[in-house]
GUVEX-458690 format. One record per residue (C-alpha): residue number from 1; residue in one letter; y, x, z. Coordinates in Angstrom, 3 decimals, always signed. Layout:
<nodes>
   i aa        v        u        w
 NUM  A        Y        X        Z
...
</nodes>
This chain:
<nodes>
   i aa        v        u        w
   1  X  -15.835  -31.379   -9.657
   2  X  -16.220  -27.479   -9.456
   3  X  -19.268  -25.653  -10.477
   4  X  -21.350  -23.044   -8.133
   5  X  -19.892  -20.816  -10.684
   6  X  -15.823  -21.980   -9.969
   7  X  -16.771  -21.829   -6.342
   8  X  -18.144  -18.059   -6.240
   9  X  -15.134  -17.109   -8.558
  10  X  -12.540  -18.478   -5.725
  11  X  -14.482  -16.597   -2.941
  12  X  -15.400  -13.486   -4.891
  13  X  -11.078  -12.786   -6.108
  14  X  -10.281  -14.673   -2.903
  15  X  -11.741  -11.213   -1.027
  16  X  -10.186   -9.367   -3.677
  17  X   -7.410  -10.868   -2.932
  18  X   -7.309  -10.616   +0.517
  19  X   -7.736   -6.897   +0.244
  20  X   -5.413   -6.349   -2.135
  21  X   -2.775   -8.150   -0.200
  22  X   -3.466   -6.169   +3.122
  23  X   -3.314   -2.770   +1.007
  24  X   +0.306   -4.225   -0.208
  25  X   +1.909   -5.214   +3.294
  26  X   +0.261   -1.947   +4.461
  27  X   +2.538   -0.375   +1.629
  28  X   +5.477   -2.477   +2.236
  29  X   +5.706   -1.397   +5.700
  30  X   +4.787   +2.375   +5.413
  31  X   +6.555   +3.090   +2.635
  32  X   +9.689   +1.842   +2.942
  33  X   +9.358   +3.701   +6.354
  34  X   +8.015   +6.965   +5.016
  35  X  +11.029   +6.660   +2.913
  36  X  +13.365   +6.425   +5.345
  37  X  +11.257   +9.838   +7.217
  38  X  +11.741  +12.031   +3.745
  39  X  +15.444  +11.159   +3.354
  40  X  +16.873  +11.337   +6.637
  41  X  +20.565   +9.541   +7.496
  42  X  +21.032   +8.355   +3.598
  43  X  +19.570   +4.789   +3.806
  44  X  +20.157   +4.268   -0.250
  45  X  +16.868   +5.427   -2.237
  46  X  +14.562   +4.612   +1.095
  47  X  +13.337   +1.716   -0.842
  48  X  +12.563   +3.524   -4.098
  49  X   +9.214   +3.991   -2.945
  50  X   +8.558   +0.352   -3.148
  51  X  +10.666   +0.024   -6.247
  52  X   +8.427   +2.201   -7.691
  53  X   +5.458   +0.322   -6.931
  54  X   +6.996   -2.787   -8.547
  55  X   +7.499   -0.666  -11.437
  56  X   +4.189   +0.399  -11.566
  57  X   +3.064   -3.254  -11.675
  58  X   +5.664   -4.537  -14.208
  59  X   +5.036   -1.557  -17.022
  60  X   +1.098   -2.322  -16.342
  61  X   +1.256   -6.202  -16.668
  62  X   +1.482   -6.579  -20.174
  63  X   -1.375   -3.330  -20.611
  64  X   -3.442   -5.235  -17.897
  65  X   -3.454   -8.611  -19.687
  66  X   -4.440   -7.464  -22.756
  67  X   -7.326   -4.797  -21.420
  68  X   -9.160   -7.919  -20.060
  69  X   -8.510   -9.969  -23.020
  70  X   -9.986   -6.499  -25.117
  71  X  -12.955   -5.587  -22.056
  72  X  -12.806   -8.954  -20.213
  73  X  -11.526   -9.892  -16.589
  74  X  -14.349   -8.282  -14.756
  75  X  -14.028   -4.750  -16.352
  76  X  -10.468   -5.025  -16.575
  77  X  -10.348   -5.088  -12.740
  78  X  -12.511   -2.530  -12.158
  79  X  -10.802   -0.287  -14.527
  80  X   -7.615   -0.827  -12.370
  81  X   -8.512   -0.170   -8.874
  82  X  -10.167   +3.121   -9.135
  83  X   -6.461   +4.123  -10.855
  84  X   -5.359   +2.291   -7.611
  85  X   -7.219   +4.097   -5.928
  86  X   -6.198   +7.250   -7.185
  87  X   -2.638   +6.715   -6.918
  88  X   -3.379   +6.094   -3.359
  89  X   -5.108   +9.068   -2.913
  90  X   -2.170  +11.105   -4.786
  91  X   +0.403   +9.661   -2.104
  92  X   -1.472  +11.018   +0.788
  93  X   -1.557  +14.527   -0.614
  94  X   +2.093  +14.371   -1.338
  95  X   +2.678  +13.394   +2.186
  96  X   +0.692  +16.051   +4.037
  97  X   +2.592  +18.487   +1.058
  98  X   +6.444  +16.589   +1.695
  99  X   +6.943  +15.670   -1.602
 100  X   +9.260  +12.499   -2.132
 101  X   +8.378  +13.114   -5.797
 102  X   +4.513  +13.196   -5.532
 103  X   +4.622  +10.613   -3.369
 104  X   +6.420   +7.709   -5.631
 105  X   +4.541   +8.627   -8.618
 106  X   +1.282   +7.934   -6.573
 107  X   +2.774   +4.680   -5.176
 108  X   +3.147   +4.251   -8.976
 109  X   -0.128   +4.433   -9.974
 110  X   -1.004   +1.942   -7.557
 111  X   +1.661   -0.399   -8.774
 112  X   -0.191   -0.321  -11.603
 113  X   -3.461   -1.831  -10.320
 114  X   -1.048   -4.134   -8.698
 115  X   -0.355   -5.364  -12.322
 116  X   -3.584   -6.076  -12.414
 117  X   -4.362   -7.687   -8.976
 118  X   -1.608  -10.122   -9.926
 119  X   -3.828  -11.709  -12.968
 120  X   -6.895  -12.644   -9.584
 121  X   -4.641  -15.892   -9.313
 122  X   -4.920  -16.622  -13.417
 123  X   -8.449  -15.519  -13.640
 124  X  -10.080  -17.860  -11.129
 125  X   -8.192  -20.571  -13.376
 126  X   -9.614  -19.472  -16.879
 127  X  -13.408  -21.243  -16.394
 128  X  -12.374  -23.816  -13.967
 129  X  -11.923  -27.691  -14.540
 130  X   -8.050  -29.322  -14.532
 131  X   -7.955  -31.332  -11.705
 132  X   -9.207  -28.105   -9.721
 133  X   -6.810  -25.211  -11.028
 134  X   -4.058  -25.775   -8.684
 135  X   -6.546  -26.237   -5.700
 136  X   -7.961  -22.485   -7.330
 137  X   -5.537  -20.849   -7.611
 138  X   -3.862  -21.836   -3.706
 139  X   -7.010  -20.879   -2.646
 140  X   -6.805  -17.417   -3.941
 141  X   -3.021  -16.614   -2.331
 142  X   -4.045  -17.851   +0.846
 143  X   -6.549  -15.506   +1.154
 144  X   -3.812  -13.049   +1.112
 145  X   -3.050  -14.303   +4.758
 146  X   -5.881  -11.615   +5.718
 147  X   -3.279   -8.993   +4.878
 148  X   -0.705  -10.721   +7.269
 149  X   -2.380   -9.156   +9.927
 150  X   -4.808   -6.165   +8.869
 151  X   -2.021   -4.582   +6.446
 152  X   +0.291   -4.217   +9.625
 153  X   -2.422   -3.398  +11.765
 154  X   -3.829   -0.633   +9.508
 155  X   -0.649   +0.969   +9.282
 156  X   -0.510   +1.082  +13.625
 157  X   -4.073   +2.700  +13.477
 158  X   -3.584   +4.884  +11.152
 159  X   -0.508   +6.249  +10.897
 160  X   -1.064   +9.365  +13.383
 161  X   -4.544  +10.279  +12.750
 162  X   -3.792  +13.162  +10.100
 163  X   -2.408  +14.950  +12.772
 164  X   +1.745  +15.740  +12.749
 165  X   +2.246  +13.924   +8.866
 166  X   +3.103  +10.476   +9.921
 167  X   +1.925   +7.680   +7.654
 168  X   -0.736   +9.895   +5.473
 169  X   -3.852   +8.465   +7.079
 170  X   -2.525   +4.928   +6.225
 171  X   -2.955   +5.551   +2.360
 172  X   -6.422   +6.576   +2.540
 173  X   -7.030   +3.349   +3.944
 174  X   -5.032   +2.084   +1.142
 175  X   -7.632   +3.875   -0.918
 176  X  -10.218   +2.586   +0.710
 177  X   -8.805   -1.027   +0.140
 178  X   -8.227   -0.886   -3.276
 179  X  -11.423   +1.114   -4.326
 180  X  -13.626   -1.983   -2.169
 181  X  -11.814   -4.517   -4.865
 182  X  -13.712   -2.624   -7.665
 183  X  -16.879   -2.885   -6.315
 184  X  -16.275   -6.380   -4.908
 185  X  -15.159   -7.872   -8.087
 186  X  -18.332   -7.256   -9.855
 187  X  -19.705  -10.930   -8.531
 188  X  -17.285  -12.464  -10.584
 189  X  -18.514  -15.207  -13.585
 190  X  -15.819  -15.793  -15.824
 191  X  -16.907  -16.118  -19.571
 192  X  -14.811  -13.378  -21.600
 193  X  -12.939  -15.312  -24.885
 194  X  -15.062  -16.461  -27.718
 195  X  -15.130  -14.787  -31.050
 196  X  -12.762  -17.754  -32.316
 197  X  -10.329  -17.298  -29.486
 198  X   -9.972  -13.785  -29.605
 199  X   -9.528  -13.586  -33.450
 200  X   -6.843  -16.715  -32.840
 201  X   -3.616  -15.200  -32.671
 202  X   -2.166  -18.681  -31.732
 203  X   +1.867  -19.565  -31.342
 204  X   +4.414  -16.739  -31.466
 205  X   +5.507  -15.666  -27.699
 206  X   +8.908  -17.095  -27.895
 207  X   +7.687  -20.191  -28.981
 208  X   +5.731  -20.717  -25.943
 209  X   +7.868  -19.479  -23.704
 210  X  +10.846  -20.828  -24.979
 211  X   +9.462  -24.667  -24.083
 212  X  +11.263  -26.549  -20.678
 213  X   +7.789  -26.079  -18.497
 214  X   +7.175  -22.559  -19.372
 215  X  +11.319  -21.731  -18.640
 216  X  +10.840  -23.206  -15.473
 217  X   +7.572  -21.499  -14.395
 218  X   +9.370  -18.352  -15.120
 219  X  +12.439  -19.006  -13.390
 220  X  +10.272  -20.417  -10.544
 221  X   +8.194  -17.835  -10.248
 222  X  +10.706  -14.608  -11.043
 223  X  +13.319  -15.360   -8.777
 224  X  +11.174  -16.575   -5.846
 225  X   +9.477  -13.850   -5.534
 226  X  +12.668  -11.995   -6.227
 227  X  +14.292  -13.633   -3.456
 228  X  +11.094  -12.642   -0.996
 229  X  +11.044   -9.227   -1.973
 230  X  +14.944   -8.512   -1.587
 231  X  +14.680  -10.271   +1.807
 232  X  +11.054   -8.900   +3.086
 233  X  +12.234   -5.088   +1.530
 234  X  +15.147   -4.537   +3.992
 235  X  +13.999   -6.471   +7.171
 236  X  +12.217   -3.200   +8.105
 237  X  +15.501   -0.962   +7.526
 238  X  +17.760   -4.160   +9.352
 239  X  +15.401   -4.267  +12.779
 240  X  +14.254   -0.676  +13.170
 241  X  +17.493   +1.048  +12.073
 242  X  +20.647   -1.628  +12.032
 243  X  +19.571   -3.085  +15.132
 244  X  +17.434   -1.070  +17.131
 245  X  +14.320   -3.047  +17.171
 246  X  +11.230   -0.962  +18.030
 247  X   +8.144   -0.853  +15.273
 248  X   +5.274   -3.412  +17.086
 249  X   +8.691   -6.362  +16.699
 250  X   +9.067   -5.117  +13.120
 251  X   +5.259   -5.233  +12.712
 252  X   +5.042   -8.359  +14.530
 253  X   +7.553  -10.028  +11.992
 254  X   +5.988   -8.766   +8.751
 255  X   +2.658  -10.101  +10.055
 256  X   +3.863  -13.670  +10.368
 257  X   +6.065  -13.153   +7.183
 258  X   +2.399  -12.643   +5.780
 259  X   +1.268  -15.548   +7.586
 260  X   +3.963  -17.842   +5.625
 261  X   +3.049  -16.235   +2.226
 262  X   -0.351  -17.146   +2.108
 263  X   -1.919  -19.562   +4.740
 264  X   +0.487  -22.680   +2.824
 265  X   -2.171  -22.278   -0.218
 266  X   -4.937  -23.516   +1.939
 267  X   -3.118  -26.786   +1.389
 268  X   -0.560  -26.003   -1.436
 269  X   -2.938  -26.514   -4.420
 270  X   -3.398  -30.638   -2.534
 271  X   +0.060  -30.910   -2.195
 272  X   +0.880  -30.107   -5.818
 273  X   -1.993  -32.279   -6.682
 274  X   -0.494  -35.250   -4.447
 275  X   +3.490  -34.717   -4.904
 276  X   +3.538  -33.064   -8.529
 277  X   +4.387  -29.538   -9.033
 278  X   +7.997  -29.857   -9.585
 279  X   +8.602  -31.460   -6.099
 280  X   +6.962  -28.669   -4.280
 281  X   +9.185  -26.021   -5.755
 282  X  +11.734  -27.941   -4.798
 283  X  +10.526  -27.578   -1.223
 284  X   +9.729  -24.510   -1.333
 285  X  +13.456  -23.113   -2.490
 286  X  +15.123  -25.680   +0.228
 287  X  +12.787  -23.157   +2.841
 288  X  +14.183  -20.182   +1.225
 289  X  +17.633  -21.364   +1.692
 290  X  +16.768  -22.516   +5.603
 291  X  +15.409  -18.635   +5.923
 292  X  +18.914  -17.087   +4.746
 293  X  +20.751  -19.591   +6.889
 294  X  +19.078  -18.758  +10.130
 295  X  +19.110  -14.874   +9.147
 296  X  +22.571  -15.540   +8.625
 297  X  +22.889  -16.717  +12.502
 298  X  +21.395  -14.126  +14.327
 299  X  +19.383  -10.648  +13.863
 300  X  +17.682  -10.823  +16.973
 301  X  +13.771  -11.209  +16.961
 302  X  +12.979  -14.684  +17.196
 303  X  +15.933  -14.971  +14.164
 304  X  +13.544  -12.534  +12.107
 305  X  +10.951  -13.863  +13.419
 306  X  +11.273  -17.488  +12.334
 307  X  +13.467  -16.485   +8.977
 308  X  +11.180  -14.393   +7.508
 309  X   +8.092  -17.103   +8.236
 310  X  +10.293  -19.830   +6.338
 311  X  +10.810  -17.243   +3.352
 312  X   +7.107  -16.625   +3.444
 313  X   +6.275  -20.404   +3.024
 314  X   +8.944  -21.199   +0.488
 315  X   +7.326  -18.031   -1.647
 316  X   +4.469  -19.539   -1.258
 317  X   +5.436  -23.246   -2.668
 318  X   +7.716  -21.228   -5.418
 319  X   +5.241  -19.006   -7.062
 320  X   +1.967  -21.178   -6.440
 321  X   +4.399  -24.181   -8.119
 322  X   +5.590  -21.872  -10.931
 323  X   +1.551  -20.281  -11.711
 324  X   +0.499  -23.842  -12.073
 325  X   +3.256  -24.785  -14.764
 326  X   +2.233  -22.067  -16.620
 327  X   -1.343  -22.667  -17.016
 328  X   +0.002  -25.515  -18.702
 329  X   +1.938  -24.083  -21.386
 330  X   -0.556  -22.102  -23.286
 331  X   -4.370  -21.776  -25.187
 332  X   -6.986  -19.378  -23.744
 333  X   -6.596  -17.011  -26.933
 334  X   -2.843  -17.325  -25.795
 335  X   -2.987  -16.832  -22.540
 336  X   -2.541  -13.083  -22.104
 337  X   +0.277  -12.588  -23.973
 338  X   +1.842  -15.253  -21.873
 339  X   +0.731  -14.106  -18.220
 340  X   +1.348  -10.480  -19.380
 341  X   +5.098  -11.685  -20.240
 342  X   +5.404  -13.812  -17.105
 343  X   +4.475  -11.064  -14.867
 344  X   +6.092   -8.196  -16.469
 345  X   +9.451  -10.394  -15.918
 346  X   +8.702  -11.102  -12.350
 347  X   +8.012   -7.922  -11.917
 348  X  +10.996   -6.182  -13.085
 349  X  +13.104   -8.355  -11.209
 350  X  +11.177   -7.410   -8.258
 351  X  +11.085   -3.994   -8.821
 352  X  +15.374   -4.160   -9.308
 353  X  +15.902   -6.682   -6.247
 354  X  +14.160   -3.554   -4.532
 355  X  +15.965   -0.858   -5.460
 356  X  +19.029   -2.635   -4.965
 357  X  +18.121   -3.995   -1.318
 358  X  +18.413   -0.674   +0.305
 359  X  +21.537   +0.372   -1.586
 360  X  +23.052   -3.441   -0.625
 361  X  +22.372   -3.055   +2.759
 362  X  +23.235   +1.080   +2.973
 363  X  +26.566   +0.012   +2.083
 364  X  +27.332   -3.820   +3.114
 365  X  +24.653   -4.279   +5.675
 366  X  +22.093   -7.284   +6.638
 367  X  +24.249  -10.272   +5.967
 368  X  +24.927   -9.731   +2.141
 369  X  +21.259   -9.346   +1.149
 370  X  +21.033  -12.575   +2.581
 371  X  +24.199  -13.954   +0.761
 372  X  +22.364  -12.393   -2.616
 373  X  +19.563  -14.605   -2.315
 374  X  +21.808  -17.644   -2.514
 375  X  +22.866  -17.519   -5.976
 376  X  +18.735  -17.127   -7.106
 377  X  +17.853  -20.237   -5.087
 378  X  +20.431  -22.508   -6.717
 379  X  +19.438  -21.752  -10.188
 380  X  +15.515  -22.685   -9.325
 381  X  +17.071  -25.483   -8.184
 382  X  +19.152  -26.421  -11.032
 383  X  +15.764  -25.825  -13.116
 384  X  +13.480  -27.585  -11.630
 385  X  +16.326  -30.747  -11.729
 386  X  +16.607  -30.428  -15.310
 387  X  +12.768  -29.953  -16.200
 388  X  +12.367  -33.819  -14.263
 389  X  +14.851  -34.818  -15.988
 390  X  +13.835  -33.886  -19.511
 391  X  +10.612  -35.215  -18.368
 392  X  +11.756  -38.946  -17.534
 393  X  +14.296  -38.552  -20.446
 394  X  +11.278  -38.130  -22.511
 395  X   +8.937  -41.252  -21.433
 396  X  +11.805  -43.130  -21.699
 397  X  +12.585  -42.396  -25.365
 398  X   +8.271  -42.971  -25.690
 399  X   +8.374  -46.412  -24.214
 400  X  +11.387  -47.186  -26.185
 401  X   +9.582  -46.679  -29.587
 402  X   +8.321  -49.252  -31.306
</nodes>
């Protein structure tokens, strides 16, 4: 059973995470639009500021990991956000000054503290019991779902109110966001590692990583979110500019998008627990695939609508499915090396499924980021076969010995 002490840890990073999340789909939204302002008719580098935020977060994941494993989780968060916080700050100057420049290296900076906003979902595991890890760490992404809606809504209020510079109030509020996470985390109780485990260097990296679970939590959890990103990047650019959608529908969609991330992990970490882990991945790429097929039908709103709320879920059982194999695969004096990796690979693949969405649909449109994603969800696919079965293959050859 969890502690007091497990319990405050899921609500204290759940609010963290919760805020963090709205100050991201507030970021998705503005600044792919903001983009789109600064350049003009040429569609290509619109996304870059969002590619650069994904940068940010996968050259600061490895960094991150091991500044909490050096200072601890707690500092190591606060630390973070108040360079979040300044990055945000940075990209609200360069808006009110017009500078594409100024304003991707701020988005940077806060890609950065994203790197380290990514480790709330391992930290709440680190202190708690087995058989409540999964439950943990689903109840951390679904507080995200508070994003779904304030994110959007943020960006609405506050995208006018520095007079004539569209946008520029909506980063302060990013600023505000992120700095709140600093001073929020502070409640958290999570032991730092013992002298023993911090001196223990434990198994090389490619050893770990190179077993069947850990190949599959990375696959799992890399090109799901992968898929999401490419998907969730250019559905802004596809209803406001291919198809004439005005920005409350676009809004309206990303919300619910939102919705499909994050409310699933009320229930996600049960559902693991009840149908293994391997069998909700499954799911969860089988609702990717549905959310191409009906983007792939229509682009009116209710095709957005209902495509990008299947892509949200089937994130959700993806990367909640791959997180939980991975706490499996590694030691607490190991573990930062390991979720540093992991998240420095999901989030270059992120950060290059963004650059390349607005440059795929600049020059081949809507449908073919949708046909890109279908490649990605047949290999988790294929992976998550061949994990079960190495797994039966290898009871069998137990129960077979004498």
């Amino acid at each position: 059973m969890p502690s007091s002490r497990d319990k405050r840890n899921v609500l204290v990073l759940a609010i963290c995470q919760g805020l963090f999340n709205s100050g991201r789909g507030l970021t998705f939204l503005a600044a792919t639009l903001t983009g789109a302002n600064m350049l003009g008719d040429d569609l290509r580098f619109a996304t870059v500021p969002i590619t650069m935020m994904l940068v940010g977060t996968a050259a600061g994941t490895i960094p991150s990991a091991h500044l909490m494993r050096w200072l601890g989780r707690k500092a190591g968060f606060i630390i973070t956000s108040l360079i979040g916080t300044v990055g945000a700050i940075l990209s609200m100057y360069a808006l009110l000054e017009n500078s594409f420049i100024g304003f991707n290296f701020g988005i940077f900076l806060f890609g950065l503290y994203g790197a380290a906003a990514q480790q709330y979902r391992f930290a709440v595991a680190d202190a708690a019991p087995d058989n409540f890890k999964a439950k943990a760490i689903s109840l951390v992404l679904a507080a995200g779902v508070l994003g779904a809606f304030i994110g959007p809504e943020t960006v609405e209020l506050t995208k006018d109110v520095l007079g004539s510079t569209e946008f520029a109030g909506t980063f302060v509020a990013l600023a505000l966001f992120t700095l709140a996470t600093g001073i929020i985390v502070i409640g958290i109780d999570i032991p730092r590692l013992t002298r023993e485990e911090y001196t223990d260097k434990g198994r090389p990296l490619g050893e770990i990583l190179l077993q069947p679970v850990a190949i599959v939590a990375v696959i799992s959890a890399t090109l799901g979110y992968v898929i999401m990103n490419l998907l969730m990047t250019a559905t802004p650019l596809a209803m406001l500019v291919g198809e004439g959608h005005v920005f409350n529908d676009t809004k309206f969609v990303i919300e619910w998008h939102a919705v499909g991330m994050f409310a699933p992990g009320f229930f996600t970490g049960s559902l693991i627990n009840r149908f293994s882990v391997l069998n909700v991945i499954i799911v969860g790429a089988i609702l990717q695939a549905a959310s191409v097929a009906i983007a792939l039908i229509g682009s009116s709103v209710p095709h957005f609508w209902v495509s990008l709320f299947l892509l949200g879920i089937g994130w959700n059982f993806v990367f909640t499915g791959g997180t939980k194999l991975l706490t499996e695969v590694h030691t607490p004096s190991e573990r930062a090396k390991v979720q540093g990796m992991n998240d420095f690979i999901v989030f270059t693949g992120m950060a290059i499924a963004s650059l390349c969405a607005g440059t795929v649909y600049h020059f081949l449109g809507w449908q073919w980021v949708n046909f890109a994603a279908l490649p990605m969800i047949v290999i988790i696919l294929i992976a998550v076969m061949w994990l079960k079965i190495s797994q039966r293959q290898l009871i069998t050859d137990r129960q077979l010995e004498p």
